[in-house]
C-alpha distance (Angstrom), angle and dihedral (degrees) to the residues before:
residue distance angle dihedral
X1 . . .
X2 3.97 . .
X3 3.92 120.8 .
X4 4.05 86.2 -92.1
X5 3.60 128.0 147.4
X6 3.34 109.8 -133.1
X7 3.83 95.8 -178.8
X8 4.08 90.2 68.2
X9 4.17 84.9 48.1
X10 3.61 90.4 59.3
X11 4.00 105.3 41.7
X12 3.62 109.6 120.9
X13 4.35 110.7 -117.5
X14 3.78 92.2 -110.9
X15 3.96 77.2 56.2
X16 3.41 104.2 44.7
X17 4.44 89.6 43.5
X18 3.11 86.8 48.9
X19 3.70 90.6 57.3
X20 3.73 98.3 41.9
X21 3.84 85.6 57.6
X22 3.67 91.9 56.1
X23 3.76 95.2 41.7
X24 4.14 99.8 -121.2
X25 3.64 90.1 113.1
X26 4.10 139.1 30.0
X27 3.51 123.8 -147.2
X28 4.40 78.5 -124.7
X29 3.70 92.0 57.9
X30 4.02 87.7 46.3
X31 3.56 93.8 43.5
X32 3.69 90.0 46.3
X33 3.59 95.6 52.6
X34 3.97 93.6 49.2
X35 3.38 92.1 53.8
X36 3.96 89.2 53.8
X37 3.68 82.9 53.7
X38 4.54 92.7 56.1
X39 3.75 88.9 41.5
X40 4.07 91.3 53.0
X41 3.99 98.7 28.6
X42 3.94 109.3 30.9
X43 4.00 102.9 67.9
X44 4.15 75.3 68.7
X45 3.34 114.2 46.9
X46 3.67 97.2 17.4
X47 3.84 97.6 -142.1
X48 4.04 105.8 160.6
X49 4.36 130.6 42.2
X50 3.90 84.1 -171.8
X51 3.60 141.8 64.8
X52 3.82 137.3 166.0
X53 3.45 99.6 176.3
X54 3.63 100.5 155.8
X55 4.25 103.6 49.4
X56 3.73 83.3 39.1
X57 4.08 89.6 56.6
X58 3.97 81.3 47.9
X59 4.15 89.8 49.1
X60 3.54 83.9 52.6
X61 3.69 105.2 51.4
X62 4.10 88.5 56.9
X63 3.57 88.0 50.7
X64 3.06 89.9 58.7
X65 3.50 100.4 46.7
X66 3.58 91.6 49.1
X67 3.90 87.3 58.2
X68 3.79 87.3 49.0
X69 3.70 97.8 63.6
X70 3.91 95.1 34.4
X71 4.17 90.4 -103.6
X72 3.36 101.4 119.0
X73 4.51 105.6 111.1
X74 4.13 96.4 150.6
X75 4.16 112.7 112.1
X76 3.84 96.7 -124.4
X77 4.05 106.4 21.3
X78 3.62 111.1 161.7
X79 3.83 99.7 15.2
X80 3.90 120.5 133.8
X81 4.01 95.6 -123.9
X82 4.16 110.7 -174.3
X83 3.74 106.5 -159.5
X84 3.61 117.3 -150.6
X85 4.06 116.2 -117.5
X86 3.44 100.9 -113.2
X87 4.09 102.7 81.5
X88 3.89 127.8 63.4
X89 3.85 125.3 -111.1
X90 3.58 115.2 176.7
X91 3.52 117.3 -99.1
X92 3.97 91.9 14.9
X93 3.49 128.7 106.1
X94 3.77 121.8 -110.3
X95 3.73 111.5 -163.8
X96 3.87 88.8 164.2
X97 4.08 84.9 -155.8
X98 3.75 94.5 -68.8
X99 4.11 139.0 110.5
X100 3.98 86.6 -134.6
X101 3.50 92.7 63.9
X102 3.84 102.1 31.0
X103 3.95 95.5 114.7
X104 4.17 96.3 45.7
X105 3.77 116.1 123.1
X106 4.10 106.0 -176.2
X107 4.07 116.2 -112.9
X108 3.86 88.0 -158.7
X109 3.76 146.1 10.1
X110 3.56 129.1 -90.4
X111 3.98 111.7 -126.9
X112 4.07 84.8 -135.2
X113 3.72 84.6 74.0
X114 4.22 94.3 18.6
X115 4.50 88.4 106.4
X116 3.57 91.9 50.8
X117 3.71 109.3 50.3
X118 4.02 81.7 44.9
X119 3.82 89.2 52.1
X120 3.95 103.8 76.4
X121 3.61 96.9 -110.5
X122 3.82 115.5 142.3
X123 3.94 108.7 -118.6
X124 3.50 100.9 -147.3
X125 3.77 101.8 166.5
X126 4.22 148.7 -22.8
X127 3.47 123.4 -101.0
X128 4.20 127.7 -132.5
X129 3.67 121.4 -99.2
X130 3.94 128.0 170.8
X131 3.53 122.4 -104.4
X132 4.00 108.9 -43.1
X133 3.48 86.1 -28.3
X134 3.56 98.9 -79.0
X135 4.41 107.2 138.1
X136 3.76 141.8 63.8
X137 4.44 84.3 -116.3
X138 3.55 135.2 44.6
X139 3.61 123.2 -124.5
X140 3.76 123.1 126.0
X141 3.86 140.2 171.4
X142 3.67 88.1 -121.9
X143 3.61 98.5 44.8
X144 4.23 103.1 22.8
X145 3.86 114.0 -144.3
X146 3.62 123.6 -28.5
X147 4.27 107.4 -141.1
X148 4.28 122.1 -136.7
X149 4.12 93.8 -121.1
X150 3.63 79.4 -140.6
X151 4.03 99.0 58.9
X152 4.07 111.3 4.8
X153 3.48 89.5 -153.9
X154 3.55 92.1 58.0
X155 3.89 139.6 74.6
X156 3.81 128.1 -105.0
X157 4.01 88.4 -150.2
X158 3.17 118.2 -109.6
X159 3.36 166.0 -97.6
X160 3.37 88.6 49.5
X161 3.88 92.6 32.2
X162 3.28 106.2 125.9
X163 4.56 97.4 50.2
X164 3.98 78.3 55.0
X165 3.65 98.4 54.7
X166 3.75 94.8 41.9
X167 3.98 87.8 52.0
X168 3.98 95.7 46.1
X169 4.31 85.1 49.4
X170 3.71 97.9 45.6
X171 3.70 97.7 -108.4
X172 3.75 95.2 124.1
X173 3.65 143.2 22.4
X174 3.20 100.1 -150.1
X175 3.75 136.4 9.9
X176 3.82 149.9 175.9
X177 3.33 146.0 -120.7
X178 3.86 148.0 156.8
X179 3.81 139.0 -139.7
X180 3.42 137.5 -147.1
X181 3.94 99.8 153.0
X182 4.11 95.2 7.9
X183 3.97 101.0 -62.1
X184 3.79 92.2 147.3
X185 3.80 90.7 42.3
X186 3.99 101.1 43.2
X187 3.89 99.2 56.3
X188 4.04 90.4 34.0
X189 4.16 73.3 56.3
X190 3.88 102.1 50.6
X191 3.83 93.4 28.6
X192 4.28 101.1 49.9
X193 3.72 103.7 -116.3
X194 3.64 144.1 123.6
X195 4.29 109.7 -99.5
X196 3.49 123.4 167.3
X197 3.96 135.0 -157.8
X198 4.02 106.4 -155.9
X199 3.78 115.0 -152.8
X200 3.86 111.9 -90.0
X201 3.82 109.7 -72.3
X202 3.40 98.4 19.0
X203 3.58 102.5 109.2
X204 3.83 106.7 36.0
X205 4.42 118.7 -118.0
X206 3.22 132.9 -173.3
X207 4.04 122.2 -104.6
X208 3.14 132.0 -64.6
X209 3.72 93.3 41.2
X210 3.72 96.0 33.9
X211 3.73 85.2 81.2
X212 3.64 98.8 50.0
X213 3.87 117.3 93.6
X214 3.81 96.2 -152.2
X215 3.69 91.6 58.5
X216 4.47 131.1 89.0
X217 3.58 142.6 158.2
X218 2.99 106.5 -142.1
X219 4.10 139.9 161.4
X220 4.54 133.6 -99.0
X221 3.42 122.5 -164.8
X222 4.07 142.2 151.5
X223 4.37 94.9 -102.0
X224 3.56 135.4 30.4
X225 3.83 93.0 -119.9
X226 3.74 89.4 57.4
X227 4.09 93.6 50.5
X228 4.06 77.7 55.0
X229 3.56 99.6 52.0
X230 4.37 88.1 45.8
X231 4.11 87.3 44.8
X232 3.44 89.9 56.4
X233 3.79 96.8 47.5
X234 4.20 97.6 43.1
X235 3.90 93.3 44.8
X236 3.83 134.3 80.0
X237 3.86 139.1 79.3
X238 3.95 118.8 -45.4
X239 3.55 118.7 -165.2
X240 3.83 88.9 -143.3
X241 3.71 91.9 57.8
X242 3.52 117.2 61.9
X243 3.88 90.1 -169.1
X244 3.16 94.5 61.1
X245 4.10 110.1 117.8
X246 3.96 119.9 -128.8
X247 2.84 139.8 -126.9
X248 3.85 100.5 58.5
X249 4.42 106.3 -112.3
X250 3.66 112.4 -142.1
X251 3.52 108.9 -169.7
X252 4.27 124.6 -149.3
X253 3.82 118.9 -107.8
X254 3.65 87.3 -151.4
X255 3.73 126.2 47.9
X256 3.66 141.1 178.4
X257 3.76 123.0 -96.3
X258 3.64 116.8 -85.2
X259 4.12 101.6 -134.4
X260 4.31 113.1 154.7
X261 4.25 87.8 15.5
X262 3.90 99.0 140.4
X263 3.34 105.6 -141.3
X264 4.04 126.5 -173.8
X265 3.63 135.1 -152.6
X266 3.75 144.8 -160.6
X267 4.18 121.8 -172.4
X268 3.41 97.2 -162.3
X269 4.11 108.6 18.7
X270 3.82 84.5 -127.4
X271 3.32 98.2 -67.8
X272 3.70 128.0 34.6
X273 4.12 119.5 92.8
X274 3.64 104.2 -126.6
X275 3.83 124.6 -158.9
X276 3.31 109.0 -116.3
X277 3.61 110.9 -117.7
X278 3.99 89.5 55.5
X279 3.62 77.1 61.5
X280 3.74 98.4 53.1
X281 3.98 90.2 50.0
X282 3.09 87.5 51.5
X283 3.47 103.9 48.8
X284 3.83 85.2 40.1
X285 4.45 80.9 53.6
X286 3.64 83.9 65.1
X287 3.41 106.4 52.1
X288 3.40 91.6 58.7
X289 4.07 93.1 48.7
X290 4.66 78.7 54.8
X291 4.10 86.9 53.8
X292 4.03 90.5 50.7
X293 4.47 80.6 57.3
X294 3.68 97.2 -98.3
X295 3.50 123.0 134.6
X296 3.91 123.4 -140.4
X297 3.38 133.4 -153.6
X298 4.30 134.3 -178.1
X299 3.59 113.4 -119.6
X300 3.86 118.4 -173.2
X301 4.34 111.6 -139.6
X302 4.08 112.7 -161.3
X303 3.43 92.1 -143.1
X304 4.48 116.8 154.0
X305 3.25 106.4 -131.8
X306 4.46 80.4 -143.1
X307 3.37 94.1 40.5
X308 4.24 89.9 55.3
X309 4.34 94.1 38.8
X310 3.68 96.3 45.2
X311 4.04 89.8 51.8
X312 3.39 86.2 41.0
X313 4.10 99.6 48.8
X314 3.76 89.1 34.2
X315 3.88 93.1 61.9
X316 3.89 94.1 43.1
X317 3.71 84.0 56.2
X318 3.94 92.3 58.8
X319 3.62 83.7 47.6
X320 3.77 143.9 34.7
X321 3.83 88.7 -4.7
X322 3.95 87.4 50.2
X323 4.08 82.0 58.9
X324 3.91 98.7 51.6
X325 4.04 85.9 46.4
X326 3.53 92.7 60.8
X327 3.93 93.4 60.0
X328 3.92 124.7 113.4
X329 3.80 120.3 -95.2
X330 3.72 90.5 -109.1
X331 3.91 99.6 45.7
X332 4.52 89.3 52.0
X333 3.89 83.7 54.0
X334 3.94 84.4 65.5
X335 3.74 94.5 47.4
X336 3.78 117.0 95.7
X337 3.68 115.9 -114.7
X338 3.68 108.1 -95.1
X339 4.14 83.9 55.6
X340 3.85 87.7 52.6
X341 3.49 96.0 41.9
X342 4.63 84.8 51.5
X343 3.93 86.1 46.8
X344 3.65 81.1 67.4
X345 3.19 103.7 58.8
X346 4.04 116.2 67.0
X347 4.02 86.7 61.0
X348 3.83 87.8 55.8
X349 4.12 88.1 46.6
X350 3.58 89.8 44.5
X351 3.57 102.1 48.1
X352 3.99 87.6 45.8
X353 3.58 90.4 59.2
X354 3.67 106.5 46.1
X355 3.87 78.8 49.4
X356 3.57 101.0 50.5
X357 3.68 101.4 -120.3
X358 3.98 144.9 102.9
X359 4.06 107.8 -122.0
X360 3.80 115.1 -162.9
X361 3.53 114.6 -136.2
X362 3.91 110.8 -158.9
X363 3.85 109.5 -153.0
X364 3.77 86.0 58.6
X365 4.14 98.5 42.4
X366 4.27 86.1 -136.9
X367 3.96 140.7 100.8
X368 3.47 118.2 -121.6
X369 3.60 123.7 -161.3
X370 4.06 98.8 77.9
X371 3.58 113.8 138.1
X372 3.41 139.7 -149.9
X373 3.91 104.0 -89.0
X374 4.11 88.6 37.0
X375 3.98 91.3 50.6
X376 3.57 87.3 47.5
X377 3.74 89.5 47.1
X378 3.83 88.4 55.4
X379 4.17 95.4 45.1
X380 3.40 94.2 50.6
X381 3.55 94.0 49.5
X382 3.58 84.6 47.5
X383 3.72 96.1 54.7
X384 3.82 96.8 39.6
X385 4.00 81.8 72.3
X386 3.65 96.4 42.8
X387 3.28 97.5 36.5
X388 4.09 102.4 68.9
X389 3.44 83.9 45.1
X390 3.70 95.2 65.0
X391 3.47 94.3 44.2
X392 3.88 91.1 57.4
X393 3.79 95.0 39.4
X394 3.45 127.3 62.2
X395 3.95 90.3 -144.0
X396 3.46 140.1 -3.1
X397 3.79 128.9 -143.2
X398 3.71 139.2 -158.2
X399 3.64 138.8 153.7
X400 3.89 114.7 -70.8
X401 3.96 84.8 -142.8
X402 3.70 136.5 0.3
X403 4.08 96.2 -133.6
X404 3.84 123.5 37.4
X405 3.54 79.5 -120.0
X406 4.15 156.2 -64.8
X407 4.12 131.4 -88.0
X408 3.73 102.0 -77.5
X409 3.96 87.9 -127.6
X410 3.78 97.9 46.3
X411 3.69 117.4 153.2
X412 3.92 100.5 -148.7
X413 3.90 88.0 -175.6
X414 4.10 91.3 69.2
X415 3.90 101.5 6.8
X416 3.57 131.2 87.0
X417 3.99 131.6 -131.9
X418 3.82 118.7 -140.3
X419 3.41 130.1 -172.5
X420 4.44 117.6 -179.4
X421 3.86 86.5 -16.4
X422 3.13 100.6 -56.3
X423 4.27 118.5 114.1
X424 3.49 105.6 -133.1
X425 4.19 127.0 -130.9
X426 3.44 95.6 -121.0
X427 4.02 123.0 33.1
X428 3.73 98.1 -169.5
X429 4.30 98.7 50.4
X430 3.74 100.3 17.0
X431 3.74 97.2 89.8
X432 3.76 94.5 45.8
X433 3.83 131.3 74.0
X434 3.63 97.3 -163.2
X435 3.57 119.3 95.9
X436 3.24 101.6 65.3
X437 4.12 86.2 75.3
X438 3.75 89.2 56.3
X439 3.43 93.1 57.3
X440 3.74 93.7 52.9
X441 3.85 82.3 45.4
X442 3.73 100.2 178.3
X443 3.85 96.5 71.5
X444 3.58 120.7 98.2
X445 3.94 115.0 -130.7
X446 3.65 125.5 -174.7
X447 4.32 114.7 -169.7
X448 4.08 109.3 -151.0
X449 3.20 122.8 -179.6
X450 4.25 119.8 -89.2
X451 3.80 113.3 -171.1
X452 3.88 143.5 -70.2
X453 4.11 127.1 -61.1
X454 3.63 118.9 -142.9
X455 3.77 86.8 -107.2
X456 3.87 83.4 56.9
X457 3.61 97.7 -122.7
X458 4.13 110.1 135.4
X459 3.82 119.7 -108.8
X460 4.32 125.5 -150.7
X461 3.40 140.4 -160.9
X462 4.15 116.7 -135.4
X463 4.21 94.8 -134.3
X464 4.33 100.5 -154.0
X465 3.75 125.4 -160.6
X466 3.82 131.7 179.2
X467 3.97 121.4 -69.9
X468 3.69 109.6 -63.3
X469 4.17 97.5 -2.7
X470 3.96 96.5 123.3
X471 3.58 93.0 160.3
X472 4.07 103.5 57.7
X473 4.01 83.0 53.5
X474 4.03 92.2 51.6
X475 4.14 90.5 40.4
X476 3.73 86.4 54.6
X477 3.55 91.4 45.9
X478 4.08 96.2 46.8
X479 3.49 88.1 52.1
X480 3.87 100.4 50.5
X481 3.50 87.3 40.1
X482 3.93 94.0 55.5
X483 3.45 89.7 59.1
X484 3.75 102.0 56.7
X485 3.78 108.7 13.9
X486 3.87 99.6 -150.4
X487 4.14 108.4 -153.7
X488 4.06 93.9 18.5
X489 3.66 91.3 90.4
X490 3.70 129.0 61.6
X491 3.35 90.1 -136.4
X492 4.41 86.8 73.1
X493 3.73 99.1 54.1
X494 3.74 128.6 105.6
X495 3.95 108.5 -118.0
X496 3.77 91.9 -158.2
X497 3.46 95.6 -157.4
X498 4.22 93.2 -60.0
């Protein structure tokens, strides 16, 4: 192991601010460090396809000269920021996980990402995803397989698998992400760190997907207070996105205890079969919510596991699979298989509907063929059972995912998930419980870490407020969090092998 100092790689931002501000630490000795931690730590888990090294050393020295003469006024200046590969930023590339795109370099910035480049962070590298994003892993041809630093032969989740992995091995500070069926909650899930899904329009995007419900930007990090601190940096009005919700919510990085909050729970959302010990962390979760003063309480949902998938597959078809669908002959012979096998899909949905009929498509364990007035049929009655419940609760908790996680190479096209023995309908959304929140897109949901499986991958719990309340979800979670801090201790962090 190199002379690194793995104690700066893992302070927290607020930390490592707070220490530029007092002069014990430079945003070049931090940067330094973390890029120790790549050099070491990356040839495993293969967690980034882009690094500027060099201009971000040069970012970091006027950082820290701004912090030397008291200057410095931007949120995050001086913090290693990895940026997912998924958004433009000019003069980057933007492989967005595919062959097709493998020689891109961005001509402008996306406004999903606009906030942070604008916010002094260093940008020291980009982060893996799978193929345009589309899966609950993150494997690639372009990129290969991204590792779990906590089991190599596991997945960190995905989309957003490879800004998880680089935050659970001290490669980053912070990181982002986005979700469009929990891809900033399922690898903050299987990896141990803080992710958070903002409520639709709360963190401005660029078009298309600006106008699609299902789909945030949102921010990952290692504590809750840092997720707060990114939050309040990526959201606000943009006058580029007219979804975008005003005013501007800044959210506390220090909150009041949460003693008499009622707070309900459901293991399995109604539907999904959950191995068991994500239910014992869980359970365990909740205990420690009752010692903070909370009460909790076991609520049943009737949600169909067909009714919620087919909805859910249905809409993806209209859009992100309805892009991929659209590409030449030659360009889908690039994509890897689980992006041919979702090219298929919108003619299957689009043939059901102008016939009149759901059509089950196997590999994916879903109908297709639901349109707009039936999926709304199916998310309001969804919501109308949720929705009481969130009024009466103050939050509502679930699993994050219902295994720790899957075999970071899986090929979902030919290879089964199972979960307690039991192979599962769908191997792609099976093992995660966290699309049915993007459906019901105005609900905040923060993912915290839960415990340890026997196969010592992490486990979360997905903490749920009512539409639009982003601060009851982060109170809950600064609370839990202050009991057990998760990545603080040495004890918490993947060895990888070192």
């Amino acid at each position: 192991m190199s002379n690194l100092d793995l104690e700066i790689c893992y302070l927290s931002a607020s930390e490592a601010i707070e220490k530029f501000k007092n002069k014990s630490l430079s945003p070049v000795e931090l940067l330094t460090e973390t890029i120790k931690r790549i050099e070491e730590v990356n040839p495993k888990i293969n967690a980034f396809n882009f690094f500027r090294f060099e201009d971000a050393l040069e970012e970091a020295k006027n950082s820290e000269l701004k912090y030397t003469k008291n200057e410095s006024s931007k949120p995050l200046e001086g913090i290693p920021l990895a940026i997912k590969d998924e958004v433009n930023i000019t003069g980057q590339p933007n492989k967005n996980g595919s062959l097709i795109f493998k020689d891109t370099i961005a001509e402008s910035t996306d406004i999903d990402v606009e906030s942070l480049v604008n916010s002094g962070a260093i940008l020291h590298a980009r982060t893996t995803n799978p193929e345009f994003s589309l899966t609950s892993f993150c494997h690639s041809k372009v990129n290969g397989v991204t590792r779990n630093p906590w089991n190599l032969e596991m997945t960190p989740g995905g989309s957003s698998g490879g800004s998880a992995a680089a935050l659970a091995a001290g490669c980053a500070t912070l990181a982002t992400g986005s979700d469009i069926g929990g891809s900033i909650r399922i690898p903050a899930g299987s990896c141990g760190v803080v992710g958070y899904k903002p409520p639709y329009g709360r963190n401005p995007m660029g078009y298309p997907y600006n106008h699609d419900p299902y789909c945030v930007v949102g921010p990952l990090s290692r504590t809750v207070t840092d997720c707060a601190i990114m939050q309040n940096v990526m959201c606000g009005p943009n006058e580029k996105d007219i979804a975008s919700l005003r005013p501007r919510k800044i959210l506390p990085t220090e909150y009041e205890n949460i003693k008499d909050w009622k707070i309900a729970y459901s293991l399995d959302l109604g539907f999904f079969e959950v191995d068991s010990e994500v239910e014992k962390n869980t359970l365990e979760a909740l205990k420690k919510f009752e010692a903070l003063g909370a009460s909790i309480t076991e609520v049943k949902l009737n949600w169909k596991q067909d009714e919620v998938n087919s909805v859910c597959f249905s809409h993806y078809a209209n859009s992100f699979y309805g892009l991929i669908s659209k590409l030449s002959d030659s360009e889908k012979e690039q994509l890897t298989n689980y992006a041919q096998m979702f090219a298929e899909v919108p003619e299957m949905h689009f043939n059901a509907i102008q016939n009149n009929k759901k059509i089950y498509h196997e590999k994916i364990g879903a109908y297709v063929g639901y349109d707009v007035v039936k999926s709304a049929e199916i998310t309001g009655k969804m919501y109308s059972e949720l929705g009481p419940i969130l009024d009466s609760y103050d939050l509502f908790i679930c699993p994050t995912n219902a295994l720790p996680a899957i075999k970071a190479d899986i090929d979902i096209v030919s290879d089964d998930v199972t979960i307690n023995d039991k192979v599962q309908q769908c191997a792609d959304f099976s093992w995660v419980m966290s699309h049915p929140f993007n459906m019901l897109g105005k609900l905040p949901v923060l993912s915290v870490p839960s415990g340890l499986s026997s196969s010592n991958i992490p486990t979360g719990i997905q903490i749920i407020a009512r539409s639009y309340s982003d601060e009851l979800v982060f109170q809950g979670g600064y609370n839990y969090e202050m009991l057990d801090p998760w990545l603080n201790s040495n004890k918490n962090r993947p060895s990888m092998g070192l």
